[in-house]
N, CA, C and O atoms as a DFTB+ gen file, in Angstrom:
280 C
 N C O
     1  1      -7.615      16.999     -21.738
     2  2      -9.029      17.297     -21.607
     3  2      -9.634      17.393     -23.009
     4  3      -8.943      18.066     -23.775
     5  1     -10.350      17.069     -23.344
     6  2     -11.502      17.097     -24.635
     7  2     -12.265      18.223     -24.269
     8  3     -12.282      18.865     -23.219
     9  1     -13.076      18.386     -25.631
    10  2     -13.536      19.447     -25.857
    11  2     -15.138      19.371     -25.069
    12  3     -16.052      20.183     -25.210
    13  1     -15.129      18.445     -24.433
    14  2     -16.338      18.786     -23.629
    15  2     -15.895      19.052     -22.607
    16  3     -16.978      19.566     -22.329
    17  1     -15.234      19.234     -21.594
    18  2     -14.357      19.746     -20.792
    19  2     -14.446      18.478     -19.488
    20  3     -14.783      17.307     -19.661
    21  1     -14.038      19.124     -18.188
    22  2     -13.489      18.352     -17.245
    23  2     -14.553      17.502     -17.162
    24  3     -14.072      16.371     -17.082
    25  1     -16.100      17.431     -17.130
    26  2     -17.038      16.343     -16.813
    27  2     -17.480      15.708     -17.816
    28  3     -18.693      15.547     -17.950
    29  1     -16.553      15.209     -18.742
    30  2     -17.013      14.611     -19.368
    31  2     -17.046      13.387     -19.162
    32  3     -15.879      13.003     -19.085
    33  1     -17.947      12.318     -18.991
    34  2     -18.133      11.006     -18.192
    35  2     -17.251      10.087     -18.863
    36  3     -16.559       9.344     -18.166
    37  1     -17.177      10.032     -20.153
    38  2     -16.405       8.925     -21.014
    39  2     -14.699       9.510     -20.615
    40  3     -14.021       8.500     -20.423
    41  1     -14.297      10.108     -20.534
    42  2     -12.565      10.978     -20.249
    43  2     -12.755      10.473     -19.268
    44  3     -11.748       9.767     -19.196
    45  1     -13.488      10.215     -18.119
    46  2     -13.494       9.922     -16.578
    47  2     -13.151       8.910     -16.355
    48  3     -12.210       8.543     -15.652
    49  1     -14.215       8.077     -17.195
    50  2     -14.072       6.295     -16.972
    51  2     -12.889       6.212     -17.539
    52  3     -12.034       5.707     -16.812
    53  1     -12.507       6.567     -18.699
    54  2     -11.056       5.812     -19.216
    55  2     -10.360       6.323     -17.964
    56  3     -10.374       5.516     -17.034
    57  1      -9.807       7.383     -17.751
    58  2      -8.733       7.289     -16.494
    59  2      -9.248       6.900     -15.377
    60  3      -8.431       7.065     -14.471
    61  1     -10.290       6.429     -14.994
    62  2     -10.422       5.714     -13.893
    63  2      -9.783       4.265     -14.267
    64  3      -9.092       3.680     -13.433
    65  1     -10.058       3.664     -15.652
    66  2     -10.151       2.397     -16.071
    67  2      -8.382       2.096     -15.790
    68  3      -7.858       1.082     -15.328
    69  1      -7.672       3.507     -16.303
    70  2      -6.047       3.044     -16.128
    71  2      -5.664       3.439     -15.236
    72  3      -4.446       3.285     -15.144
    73  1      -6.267       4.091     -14.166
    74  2      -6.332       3.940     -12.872
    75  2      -6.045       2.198     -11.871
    76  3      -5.182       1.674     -11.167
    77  1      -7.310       1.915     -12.388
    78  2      -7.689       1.028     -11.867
    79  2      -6.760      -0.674     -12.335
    80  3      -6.994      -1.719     -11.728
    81  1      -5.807      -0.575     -13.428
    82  2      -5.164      -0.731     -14.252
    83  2      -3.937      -0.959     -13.954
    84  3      -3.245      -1.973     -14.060
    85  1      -3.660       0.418     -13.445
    86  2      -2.494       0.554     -12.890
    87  2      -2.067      -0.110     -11.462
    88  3      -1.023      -0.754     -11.361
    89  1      -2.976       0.101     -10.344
    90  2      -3.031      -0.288      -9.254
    91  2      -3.328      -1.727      -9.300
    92  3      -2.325      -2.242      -8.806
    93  1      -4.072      -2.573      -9.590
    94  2      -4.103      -3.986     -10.037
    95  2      -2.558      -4.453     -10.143
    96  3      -1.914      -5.088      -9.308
    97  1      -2.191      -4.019     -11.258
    98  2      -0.217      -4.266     -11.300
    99  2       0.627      -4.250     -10.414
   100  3       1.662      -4.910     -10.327
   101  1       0.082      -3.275      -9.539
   102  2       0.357      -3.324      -8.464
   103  2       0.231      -4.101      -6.795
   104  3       0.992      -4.332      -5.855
   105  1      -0.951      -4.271      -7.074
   106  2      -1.054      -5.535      -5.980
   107  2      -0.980      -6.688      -6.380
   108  3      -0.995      -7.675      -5.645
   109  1      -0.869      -6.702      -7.938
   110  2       0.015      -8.055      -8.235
   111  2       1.540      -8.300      -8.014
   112  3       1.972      -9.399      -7.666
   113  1       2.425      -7.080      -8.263
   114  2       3.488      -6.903      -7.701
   115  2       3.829      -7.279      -6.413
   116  3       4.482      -8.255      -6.045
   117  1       3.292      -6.357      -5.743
   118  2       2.668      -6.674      -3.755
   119  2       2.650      -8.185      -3.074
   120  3       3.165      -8.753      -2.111
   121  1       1.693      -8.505      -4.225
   122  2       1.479     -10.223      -3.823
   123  2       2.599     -11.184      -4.053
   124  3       2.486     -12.224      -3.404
   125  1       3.685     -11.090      -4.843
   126  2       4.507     -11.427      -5.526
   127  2       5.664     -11.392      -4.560
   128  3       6.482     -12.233      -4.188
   129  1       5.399      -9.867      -4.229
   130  2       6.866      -9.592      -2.886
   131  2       6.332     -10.436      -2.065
   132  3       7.169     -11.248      -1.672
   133  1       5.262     -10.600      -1.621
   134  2       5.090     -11.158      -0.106
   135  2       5.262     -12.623       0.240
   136  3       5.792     -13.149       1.219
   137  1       4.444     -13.337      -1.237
   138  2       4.952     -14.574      -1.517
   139  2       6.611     -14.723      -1.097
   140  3       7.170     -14.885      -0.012
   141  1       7.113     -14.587      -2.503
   142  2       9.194     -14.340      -1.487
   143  2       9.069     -14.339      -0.293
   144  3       9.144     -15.355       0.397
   145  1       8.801     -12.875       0.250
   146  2       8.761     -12.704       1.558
   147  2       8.785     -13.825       2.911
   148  3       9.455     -13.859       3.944
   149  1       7.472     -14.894       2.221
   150  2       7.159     -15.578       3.355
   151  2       7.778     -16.864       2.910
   152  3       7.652     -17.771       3.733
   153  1       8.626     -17.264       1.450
   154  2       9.529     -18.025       1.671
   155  2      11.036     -18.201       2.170
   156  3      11.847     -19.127       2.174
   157  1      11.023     -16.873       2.589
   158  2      12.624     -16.674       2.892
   159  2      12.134     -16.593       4.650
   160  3      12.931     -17.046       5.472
   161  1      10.969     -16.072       5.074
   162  2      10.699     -16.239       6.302
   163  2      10.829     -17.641       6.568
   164  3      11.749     -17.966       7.319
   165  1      10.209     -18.388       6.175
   166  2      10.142     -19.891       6.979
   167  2      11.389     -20.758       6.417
   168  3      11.363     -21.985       6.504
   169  1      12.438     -20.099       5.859
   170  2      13.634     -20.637       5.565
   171  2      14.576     -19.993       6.490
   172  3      15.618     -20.637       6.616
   173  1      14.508     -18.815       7.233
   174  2      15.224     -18.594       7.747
   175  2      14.706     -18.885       9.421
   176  3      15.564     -18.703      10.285
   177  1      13.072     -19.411       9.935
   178  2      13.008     -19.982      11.169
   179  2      13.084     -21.525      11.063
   180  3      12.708     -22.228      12.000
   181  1      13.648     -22.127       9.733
   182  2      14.191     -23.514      10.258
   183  2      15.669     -23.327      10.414
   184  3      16.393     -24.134      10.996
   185  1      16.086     -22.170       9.837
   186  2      17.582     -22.009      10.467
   187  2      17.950     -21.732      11.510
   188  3      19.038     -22.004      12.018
   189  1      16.673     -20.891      12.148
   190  2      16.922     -20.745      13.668
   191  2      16.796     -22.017      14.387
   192  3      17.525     -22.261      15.349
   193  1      15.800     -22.935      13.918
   194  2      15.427     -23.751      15.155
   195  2      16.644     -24.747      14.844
   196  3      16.956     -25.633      15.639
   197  1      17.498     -24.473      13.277
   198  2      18.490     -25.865      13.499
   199  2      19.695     -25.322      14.251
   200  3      20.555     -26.122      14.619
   201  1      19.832     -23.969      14.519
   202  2      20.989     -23.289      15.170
   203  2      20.530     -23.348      16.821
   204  3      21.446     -23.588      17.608
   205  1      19.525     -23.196      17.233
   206  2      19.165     -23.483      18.489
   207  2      19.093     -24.836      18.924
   208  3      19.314     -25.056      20.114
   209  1      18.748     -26.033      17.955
   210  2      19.167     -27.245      18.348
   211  2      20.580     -27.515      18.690
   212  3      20.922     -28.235      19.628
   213  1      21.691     -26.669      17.577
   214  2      22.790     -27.490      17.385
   215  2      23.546     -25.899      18.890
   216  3      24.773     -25.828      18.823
   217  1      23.184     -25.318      19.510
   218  2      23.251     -24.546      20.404
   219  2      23.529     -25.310      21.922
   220  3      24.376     -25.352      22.814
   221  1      21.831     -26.036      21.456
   222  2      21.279     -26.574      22.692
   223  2      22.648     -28.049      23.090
   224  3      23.375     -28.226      24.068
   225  1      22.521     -28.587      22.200
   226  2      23.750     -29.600      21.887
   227  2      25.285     -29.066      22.168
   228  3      26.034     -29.736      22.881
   229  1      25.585     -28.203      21.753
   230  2      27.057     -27.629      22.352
   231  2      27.172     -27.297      23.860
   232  3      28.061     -27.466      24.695
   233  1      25.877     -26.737      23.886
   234  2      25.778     -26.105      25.823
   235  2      26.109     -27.583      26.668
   236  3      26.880     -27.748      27.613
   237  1      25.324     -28.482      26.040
   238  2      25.069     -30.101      27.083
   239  2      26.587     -30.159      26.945
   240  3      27.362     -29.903      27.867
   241  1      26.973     -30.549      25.608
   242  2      28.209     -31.455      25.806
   243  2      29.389     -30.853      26.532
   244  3      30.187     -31.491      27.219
   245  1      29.418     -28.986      26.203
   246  2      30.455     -28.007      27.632
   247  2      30.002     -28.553      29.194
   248  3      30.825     -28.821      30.069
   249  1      28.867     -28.634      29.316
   250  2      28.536     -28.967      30.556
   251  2      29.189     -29.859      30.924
   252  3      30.032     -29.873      31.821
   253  1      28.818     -30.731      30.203
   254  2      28.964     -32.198      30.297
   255  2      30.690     -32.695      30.894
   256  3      31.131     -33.394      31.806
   257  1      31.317     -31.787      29.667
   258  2      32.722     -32.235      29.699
   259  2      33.240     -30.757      31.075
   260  3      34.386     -30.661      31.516
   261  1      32.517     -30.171      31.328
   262  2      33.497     -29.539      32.592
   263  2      32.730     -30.325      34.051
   264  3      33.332     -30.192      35.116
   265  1      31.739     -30.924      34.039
   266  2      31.244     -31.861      35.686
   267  2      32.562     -33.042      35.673
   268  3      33.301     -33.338      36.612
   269  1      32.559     -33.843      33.592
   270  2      33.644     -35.226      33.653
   271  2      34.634     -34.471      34.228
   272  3      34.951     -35.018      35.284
   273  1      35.391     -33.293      34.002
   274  2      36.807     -33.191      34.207
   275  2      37.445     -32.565      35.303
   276  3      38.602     -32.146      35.303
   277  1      36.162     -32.495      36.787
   278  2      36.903     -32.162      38.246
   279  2      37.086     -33.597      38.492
   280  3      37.634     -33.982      39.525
């Protein structure tokens, strides 16, 4: 606190300013995770849909080979 005490308008703005400073860094951070975030998301639903293809493909060909083999 300075010697003009708690209202002093200029003491205010600066810690608002590294306030404001601070939190910025922060939703740059934020933005940064989410980015990642949503590349590991759509890397891991083409893994689903290639595991549910290659799923869908194992189920046919069991089928398949227990109707050939009565």
């Amino acid at each position: 606190m300075s010697d003009r005490g708690p209202n002093d308008l200029e003491e205010t703005i600066s810690k608002l300013r590294k306030q404001v400073e601070f939190m910025q860094g922060k939703c740059r951070e934020a933005g940064r995770a989410i980015l990642d975030l949503e590349v590991t998301n759509s890397g891991l639903k083409k893994e689903i849909d290639r595991l549910s293809e290659e799923n869908s493909n194992l189920t046919i060909l069991l089928k398949g080979n227990k109707n050939g083999s009565r």
